[in-house]
C-alpha positions as CSV (number, residue, x, y, z in Angstrom):
1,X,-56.8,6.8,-62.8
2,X,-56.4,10.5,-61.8
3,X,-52.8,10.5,-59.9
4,X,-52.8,14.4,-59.3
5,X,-53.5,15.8,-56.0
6,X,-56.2,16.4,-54.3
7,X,-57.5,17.0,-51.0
8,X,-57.8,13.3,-50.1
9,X,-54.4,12.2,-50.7
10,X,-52.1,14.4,-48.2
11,X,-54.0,12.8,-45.8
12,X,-52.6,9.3,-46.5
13,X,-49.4,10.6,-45.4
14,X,-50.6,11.7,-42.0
15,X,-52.5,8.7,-41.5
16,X,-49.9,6.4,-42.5
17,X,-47.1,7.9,-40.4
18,X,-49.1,8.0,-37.4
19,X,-49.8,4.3,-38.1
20,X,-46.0,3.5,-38.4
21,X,-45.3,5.4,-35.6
22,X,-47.1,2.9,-33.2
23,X,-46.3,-0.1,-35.5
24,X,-43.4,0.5,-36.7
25,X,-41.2,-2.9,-36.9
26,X,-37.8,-2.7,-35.1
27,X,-35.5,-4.0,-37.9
28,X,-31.9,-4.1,-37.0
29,X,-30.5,-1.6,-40.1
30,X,-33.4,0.6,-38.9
31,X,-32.8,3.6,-36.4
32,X,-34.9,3.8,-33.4
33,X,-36.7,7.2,-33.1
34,X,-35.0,10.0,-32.4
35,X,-31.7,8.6,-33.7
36,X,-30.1,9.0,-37.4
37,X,-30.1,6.5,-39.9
38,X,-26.8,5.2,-40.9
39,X,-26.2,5.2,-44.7
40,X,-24.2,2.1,-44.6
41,X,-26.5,0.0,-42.6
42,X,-29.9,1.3,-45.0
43,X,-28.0,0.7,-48.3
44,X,-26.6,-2.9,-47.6
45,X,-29.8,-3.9,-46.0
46,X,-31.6,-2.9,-49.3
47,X,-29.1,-4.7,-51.6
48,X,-29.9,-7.6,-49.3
49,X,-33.5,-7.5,-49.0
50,X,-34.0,-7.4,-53.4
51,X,-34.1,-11.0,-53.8
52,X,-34.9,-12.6,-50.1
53,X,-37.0,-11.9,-47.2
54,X,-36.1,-9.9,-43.9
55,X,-36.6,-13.0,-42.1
56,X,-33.4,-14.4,-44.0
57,X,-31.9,-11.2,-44.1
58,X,-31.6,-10.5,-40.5
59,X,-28.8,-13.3,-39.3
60,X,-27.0,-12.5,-42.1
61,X,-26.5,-8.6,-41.9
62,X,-26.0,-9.0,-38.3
63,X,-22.8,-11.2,-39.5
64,X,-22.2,-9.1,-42.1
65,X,-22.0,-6.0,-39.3
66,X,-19.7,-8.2,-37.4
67,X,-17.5,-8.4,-39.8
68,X,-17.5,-5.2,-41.8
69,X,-19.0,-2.4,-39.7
70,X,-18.9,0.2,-41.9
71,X,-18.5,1.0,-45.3
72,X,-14.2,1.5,-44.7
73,X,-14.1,-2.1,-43.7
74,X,-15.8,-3.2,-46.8
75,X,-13.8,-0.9,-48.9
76,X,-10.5,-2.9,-47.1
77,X,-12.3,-6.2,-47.6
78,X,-11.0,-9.3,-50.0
79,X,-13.4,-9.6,-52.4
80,X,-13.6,-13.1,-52.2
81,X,-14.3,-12.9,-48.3
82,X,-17.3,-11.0,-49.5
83,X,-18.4,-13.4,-52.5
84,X,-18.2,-15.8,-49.7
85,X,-20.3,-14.1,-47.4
86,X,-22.7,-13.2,-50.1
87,X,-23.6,-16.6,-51.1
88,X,-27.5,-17.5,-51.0
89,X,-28.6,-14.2,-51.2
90,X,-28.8,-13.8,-54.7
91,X,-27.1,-12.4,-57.8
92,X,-23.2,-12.3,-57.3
93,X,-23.4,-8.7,-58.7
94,X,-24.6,-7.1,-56.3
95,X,-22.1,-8.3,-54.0
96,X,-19.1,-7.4,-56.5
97,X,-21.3,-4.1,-56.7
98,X,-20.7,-4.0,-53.0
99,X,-16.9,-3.5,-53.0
100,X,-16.8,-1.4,-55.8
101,X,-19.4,1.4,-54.7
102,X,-17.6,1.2,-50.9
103,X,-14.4,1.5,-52.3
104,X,-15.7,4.7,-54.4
105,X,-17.1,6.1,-51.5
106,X,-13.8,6.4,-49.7
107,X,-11.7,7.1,-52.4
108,X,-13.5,10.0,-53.7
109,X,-16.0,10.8,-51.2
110,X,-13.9,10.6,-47.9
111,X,-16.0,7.9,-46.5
112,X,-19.0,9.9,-46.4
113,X,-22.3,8.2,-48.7
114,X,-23.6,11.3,-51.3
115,X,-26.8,12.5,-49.4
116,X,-28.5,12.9,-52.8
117,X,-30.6,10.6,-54.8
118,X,-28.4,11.9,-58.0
119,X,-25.5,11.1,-56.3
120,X,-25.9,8.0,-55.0
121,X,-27.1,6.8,-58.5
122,X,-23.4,7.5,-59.7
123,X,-22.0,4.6,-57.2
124,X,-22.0,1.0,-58.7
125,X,-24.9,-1.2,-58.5
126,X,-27.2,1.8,-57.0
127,X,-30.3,1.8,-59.4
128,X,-33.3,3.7,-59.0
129,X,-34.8,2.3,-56.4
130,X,-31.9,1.8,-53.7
131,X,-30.7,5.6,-54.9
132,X,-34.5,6.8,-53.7
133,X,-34.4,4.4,-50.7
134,X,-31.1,5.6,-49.3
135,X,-31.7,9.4,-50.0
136,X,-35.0,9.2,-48.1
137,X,-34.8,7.0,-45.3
138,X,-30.6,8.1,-44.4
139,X,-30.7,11.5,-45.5
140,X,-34.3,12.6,-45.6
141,X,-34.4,13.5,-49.1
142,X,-38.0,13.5,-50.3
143,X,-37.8,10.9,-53.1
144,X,-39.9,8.5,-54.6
145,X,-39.2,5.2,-52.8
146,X,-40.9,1.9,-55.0
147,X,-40.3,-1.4,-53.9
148,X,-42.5,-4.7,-54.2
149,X,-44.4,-4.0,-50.8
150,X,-45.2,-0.7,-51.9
151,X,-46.1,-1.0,-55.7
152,X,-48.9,-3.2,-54.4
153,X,-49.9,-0.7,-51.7
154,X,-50.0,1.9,-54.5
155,X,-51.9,-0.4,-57.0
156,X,-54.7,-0.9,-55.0
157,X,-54.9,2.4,-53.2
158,X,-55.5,3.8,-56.8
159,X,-57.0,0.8,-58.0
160,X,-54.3,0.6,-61.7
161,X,-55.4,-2.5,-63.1
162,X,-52.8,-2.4,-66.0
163,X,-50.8,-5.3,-65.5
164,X,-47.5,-5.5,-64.2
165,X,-44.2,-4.5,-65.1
166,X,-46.5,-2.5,-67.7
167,X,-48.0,-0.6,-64.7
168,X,-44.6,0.8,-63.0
169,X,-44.5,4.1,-64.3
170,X,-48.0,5.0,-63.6
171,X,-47.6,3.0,-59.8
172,X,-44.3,5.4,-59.5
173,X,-46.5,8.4,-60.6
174,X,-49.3,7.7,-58.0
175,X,-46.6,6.8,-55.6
176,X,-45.1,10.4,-56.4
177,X,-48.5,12.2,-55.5
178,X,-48.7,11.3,-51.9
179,X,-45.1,11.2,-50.8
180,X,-44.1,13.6,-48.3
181,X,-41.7,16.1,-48.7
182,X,-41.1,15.8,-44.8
183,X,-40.6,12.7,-43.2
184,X,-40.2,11.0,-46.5
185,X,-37.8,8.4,-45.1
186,X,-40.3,7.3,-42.3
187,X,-43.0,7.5,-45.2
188,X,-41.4,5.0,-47.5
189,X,-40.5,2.5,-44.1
190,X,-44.1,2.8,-43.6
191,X,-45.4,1.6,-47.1
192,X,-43.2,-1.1,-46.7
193,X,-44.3,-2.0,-43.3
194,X,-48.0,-2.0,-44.8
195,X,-47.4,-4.1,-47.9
196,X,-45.6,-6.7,-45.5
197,X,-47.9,-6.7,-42.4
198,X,-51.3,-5.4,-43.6
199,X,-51.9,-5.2,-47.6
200,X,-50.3,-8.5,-48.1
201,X,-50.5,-10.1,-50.8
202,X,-53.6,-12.7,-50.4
203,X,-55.9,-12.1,-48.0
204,X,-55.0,-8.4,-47.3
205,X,-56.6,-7.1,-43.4
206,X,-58.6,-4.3,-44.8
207,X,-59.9,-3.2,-41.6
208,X,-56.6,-2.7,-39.8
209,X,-55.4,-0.8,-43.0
210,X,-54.6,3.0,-41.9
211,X,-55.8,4.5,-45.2
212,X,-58.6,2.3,-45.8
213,X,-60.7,5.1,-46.7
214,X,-58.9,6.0,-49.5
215,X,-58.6,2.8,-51.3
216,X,-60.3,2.6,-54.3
217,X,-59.6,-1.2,-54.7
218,X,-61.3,-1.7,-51.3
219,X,-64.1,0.4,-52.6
220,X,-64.3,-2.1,-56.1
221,X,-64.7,-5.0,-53.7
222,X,-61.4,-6.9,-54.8
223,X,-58.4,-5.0,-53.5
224,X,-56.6,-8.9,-53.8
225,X,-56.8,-8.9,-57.3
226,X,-54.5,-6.0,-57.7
227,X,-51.6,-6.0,-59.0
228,X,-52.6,-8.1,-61.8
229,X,-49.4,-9.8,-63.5
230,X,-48.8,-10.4,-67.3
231,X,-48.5,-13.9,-68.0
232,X,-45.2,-15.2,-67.8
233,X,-43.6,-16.8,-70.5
234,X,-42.1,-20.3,-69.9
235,X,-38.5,-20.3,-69.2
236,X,-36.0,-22.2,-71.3
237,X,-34.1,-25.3,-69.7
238,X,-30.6,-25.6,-69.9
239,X,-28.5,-28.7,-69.4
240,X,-25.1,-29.7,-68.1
241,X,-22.4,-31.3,-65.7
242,X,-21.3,-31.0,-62.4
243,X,-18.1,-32.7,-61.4
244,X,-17.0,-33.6,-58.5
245,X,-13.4,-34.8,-58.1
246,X,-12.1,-36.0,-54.8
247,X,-8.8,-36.9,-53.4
248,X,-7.4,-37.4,-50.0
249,X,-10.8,-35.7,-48.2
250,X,-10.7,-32.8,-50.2
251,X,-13.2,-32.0,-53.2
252,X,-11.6,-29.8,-56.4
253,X,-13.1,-26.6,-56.8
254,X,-12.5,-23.5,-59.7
255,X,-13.2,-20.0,-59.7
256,X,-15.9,-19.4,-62.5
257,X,-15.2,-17.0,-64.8
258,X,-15.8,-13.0,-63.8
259,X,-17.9,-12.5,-66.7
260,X,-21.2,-13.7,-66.3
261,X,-23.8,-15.9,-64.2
262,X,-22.0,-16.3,-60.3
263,X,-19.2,-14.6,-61.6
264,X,-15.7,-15.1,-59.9
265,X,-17.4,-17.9,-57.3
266,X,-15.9,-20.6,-55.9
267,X,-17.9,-23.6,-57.5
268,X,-17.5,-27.6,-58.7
269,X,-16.6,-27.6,-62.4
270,X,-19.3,-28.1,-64.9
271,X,-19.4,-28.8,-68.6
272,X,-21.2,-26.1,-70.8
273,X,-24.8,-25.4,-70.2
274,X,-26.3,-26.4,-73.2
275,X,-30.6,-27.1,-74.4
276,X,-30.0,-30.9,-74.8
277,X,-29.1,-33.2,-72.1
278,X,-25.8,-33.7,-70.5
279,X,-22.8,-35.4,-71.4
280,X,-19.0,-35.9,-70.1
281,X,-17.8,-33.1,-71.4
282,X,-15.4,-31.1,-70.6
283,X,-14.5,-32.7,-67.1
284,X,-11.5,-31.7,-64.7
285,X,-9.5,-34.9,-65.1
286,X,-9.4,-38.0,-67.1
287,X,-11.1,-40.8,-64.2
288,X,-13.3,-43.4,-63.8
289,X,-16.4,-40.8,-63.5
290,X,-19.7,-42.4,-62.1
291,X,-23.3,-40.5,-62.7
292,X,-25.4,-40.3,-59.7
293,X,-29.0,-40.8,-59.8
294,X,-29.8,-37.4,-58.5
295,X,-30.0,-34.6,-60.7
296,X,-29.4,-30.9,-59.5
297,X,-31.9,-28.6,-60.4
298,X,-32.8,-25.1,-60.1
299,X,-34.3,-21.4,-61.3
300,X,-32.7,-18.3,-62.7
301,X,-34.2,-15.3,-64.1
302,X,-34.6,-16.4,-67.4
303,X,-33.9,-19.9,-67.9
304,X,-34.0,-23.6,-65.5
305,X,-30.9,-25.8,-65.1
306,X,-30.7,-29.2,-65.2
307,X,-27.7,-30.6,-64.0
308,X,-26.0,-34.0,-63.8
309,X,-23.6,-35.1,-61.6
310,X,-20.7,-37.1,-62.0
311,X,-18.3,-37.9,-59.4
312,X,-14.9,-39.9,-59.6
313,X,-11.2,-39.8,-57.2
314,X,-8.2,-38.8,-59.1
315,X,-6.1,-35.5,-59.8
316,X,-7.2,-32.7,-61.2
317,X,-6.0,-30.7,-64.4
318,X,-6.3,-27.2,-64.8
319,X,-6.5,-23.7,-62.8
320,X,-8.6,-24.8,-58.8
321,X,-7.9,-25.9,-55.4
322,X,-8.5,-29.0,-53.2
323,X,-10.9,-27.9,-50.5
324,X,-11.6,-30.3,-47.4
325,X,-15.0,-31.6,-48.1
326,X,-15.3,-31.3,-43.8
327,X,-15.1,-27.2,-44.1
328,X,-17.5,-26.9,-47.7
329,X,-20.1,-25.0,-45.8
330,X,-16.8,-22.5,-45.7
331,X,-16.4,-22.4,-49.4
332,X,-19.3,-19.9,-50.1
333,X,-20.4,-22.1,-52.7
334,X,-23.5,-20.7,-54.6
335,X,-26.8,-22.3,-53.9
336,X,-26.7,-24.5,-57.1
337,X,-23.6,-26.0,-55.9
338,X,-24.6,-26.2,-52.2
339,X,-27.2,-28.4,-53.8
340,X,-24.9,-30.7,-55.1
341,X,-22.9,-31.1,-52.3
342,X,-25.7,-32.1,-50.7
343,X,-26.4,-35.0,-53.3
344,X,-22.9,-36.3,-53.6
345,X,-22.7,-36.2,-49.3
346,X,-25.9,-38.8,-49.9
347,X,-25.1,-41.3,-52.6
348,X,-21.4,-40.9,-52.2
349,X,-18.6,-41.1,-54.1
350,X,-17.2,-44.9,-53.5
């Protein structure tokens, strides 16, 4: 694959943007035309949009804005409002990440975002990609902008067969070649809007597609087979407990540790996670504790859980708090405990 420029490829910008200026999706953290991006909106809607879809996304930024309008509101926010808020959306991280880069961007940046790509990769929890994505699309900075939409745009337009996450430094090199150095904002919010509407991922609409004429993969025959992916290895499965412990309508929930997976949460109490099955260990309070037949399961990065659950009455031991079980969906809990709170609302305690 030859990724240097030639004659053909700054026309794929023209085409593109002239594409994305008729079809452009109306996105609420987007600016109409004519108007200027805000920083705040751009970067919290990428954080969001990493591990879900816009279609999730969208209620929940809007309630986000509601809440914390800009990035001085967020700075003044309790962090444990914002784990709260964040929950569902993925890693807890990001959302710690959250506070700490709006707090950093009042203290020592009087509220304002950096406007460069280098500076903006010196806030917490700004990597690469969500530097290059706020530069460009709120500040117009010509910067390489590489998300999952647009790595398969890219793979196919230059047809890189190497598989994937091999492949990312010569998709971010290709990417490099036709990037605007004006407009690169719009550029990038167009690549997106063609991975998501038009080079999807099965059965891509080839003859809609702006820059059709450039696509080599379209010229192989196959453009669906690109990306290819390296085979995945088989996660791990972990195993453990979730308690719950209930007295007087309320349910007793901990704070889990800051360190490591859902970090500082609000969640039931579990044993250890272990790689052989479940026992009673390590529970809240010495009770009559009953195992349910339901079993909570479910995915992270590298490994599965596999969770029991036990449920008894009685008082608990230990740092927590009794929450009413009426107001849970107020808790924040993380999805893996939303699951159980689901299970335990069907079988019951008795």
């Amino acid at each position: 694959m030859d990724a240097k420029r030639s004659s053909v490829w700054p026309a794929i910008a023209d085409d593109l943007l002239r594409w994305y200026d008729a079809h452009r999706r109306d996105l609420p953290w987007r600016a109409r035309p004519g108007e200027a991006a805000d920083p705040y909106r751009v970067w919290l809607s990428e954080v969001m949009l990493q591990q879900t879809t816009v279609a999730t996304v969208r209620p929940r930024f809007a309630a986000w804005i509601a809440r914390w309008p800009d990035v001085a509101s967020l700075a003044a926010a309790d962090e444990a409002a914002v784990m709260a808020a964040w929950a569902g959306l993925g890693y807890y991280a990001r959302a710690r990440n959250l506070v700490k880069a709006a707090r950093m961007v009042v203290a020592n940046h009087g509220g304002a975002f950096p406007s460069s790509e280098a500076g903006l990769r010196a806030l917490p929890g700004l990597g690469a990609y969500t530097a290059a994505a706020v530069a460009a699309i709120a500040f117009g900075e010509r910067a390489v902008v590489v998300d999952t939409n647009v790595e398969r745009v890219v793979a196919r337009l230059f047809a890189i067969h190497q598989p994937l996450p091999g492949a990312r430094p010569a998709i971010r090199a290709a990417a490099d070649t036709i990037t605007p150095d004006a407009r690169a904002g719009d550029f990038a919010q167009a690549m997106m809007d063609l991975g998501s509407s038009i080079c999807t991922v099965r059965a891509p609409r080839c003859l809609l597609c702006p820059i059709r004429g450039a696509c080599r993969a379209l010229a192989e025959g196959a453009p669906e087979r690109l990306p290819t992916k390296a085979a995945k290895r088989a996660r791990p499965t972990r195993y453990g407990t979730i308690f719950w412990l209930e007295r007087d309508g309320a349910v007793w929930l901990v704070r889990r540790p800051e360190k490591g997976l859902l970090g500082g949460m609000r969640a039931l109490p579990t044993g250890p996670w272990n790689y052989e099955p479940p026992a009673l260990a390590d529970a809240p309070a010495a009770a009559e504790w009953r195992m349910l037949e339901t079993r909570v399961r479910h995915g992270f990065t590298h490994f599965e859980i596999d969770l029991a659950l036990a449920v008894a009455r009685g008082d608990a031991q230990g740092e927590g708090e009794w929450w009413p079980i009426a107001e849970l969906d107020g808790a924040g809990l993380p999805t893996l405990f939303a699951k159980a709170v689901v299970a335990v609302r069907k079988e019951g305690v008795a």
